[in-house]
N, C-alpha and C positions, 0 to 999 in steps of 0.2 A: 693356482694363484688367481685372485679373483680381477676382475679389472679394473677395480677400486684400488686396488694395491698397485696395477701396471702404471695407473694416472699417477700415482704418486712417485713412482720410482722416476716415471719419464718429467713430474714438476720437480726432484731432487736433481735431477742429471742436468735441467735446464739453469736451475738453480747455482749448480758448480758451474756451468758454463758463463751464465753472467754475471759473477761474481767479478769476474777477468783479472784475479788477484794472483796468476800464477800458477794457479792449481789445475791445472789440466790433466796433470795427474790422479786427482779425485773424479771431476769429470769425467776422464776415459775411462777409470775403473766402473763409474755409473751407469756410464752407457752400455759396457760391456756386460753389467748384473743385468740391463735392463733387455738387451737384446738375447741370452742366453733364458730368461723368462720368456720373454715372447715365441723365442723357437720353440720350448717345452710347446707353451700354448696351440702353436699355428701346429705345427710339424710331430705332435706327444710319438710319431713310432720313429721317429728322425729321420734327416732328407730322403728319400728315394728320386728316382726317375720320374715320377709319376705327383710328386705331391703336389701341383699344382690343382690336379683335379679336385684336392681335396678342401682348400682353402680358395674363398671368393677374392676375385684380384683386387674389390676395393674396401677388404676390410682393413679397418681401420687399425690391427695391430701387424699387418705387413706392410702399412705406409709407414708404422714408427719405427718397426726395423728397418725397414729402408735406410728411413733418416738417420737412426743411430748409425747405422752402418757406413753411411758417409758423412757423420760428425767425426766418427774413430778415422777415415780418411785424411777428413781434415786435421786432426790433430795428431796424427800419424802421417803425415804425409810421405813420407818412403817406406812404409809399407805395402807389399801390393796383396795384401792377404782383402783388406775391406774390399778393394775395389772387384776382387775376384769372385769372393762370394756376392755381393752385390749384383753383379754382372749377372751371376747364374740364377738368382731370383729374377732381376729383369728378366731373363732370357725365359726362364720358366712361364711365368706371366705376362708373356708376347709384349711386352715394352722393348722389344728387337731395338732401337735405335739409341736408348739410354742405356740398353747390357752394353752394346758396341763401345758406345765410351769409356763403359769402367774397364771391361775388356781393352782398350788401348791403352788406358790408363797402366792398368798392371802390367801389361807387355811390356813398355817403357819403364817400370820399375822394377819387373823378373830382369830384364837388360842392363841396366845401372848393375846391378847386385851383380849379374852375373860376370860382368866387364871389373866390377874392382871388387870379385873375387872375394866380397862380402857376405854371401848367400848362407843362410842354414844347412841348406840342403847337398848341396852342390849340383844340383841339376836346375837353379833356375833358368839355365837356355834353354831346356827342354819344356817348362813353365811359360817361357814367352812365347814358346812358336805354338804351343795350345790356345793361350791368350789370345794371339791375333786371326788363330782359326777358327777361334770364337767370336773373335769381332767381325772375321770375314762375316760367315754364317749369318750373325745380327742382321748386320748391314745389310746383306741380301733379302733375306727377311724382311729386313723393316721397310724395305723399299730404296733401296739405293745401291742399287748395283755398280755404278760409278766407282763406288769408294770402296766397295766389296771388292772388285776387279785390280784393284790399287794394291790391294794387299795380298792377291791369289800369288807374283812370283815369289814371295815370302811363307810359302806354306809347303809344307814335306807335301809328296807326290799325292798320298793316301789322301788327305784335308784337299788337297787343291782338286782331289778327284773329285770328292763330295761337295765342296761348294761350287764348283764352276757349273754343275747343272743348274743349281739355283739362282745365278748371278745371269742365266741365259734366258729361263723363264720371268724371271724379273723384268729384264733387259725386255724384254719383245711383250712384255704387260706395258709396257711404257708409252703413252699415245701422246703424240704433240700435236 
């Protein structure tokens, strides 16, 4: 797909979106053509561990998946699938303090589902307490160990091992 065709798909999606006639239905399927294009593009051997190394952080077709990704947010908003993936780009692309937000985002949403027992899966409690071990993580990360430490009594043993070193070294990086 060449990027002639991405500019148009993404001026189509914007197109259904400011219409605001109802169709958010077209809209989200658009965005969703449009972000499943851009992954081919960014990611051709699909996610690994590692693809950050491969794709520059500020090219310009992983700020549009971004954005699709939290348009589908927005027009999903009890979904926590956008805010999941999102999260894990952030995270890949050391934007540590905006992953931390999608990450709490979907942990409060894996939690809804999982409390009225509306879930696909039936493990999203198991989904939230990842979520927020990934927000810790961020958090710590991005420099706020504060808020990372807020959320360590809420992490299984294993997570709260691995983030509490981070959230120390953070901690004692901190100069007033």
């Amino acid at each position: 797909m060449k990027s002639h065709d991405i500019h148009q798909e993404w001026q189509d999606a914007l197109a259904q979106l400011d219409r605001g006639d109802g169709s958010s239905e077209e809209a989200f399927r658009a965005l969703n053509e449009l972000g499943a294009h851009l992954r081919e593009l960014l990611f051709p051997d699909g996610p690994s561990a590692d693809y950050a190394g491969d794709v520059d952080p500020a090219d310009p077709r992983l700020q549009l998946l971004l954005d699709a990704l939290a348009a589908q947010a927005v027009l999903e908003p009890g979904d926590p699938a956008y805010p999941w993936e999102r999260g894990g780009l952030l995270s890949e692309f050391g934007r540590h303090l905006e992953a931390a937000e999608d990450y709490l985002a979907a942990a409060r949403l894996f939690d809804r589902e999982a409390e009225a027992a509306t879930g696909l899966t039936g493990d999203e409690d198991d989904w939230a307490k990842s979520a927020r071990y990934h927000a810790a993580k961020n958090l710590a990360l991005g420099g706020h160990p504060t808020a990372a430490a807020a959320l360590l009594p809420q992490l299984d043993p294993e997570d709260r091992a691995e983030v509490e070193p981070i959230v120390g070294a953070k901690a004692s990086e901190t100069i007033l």
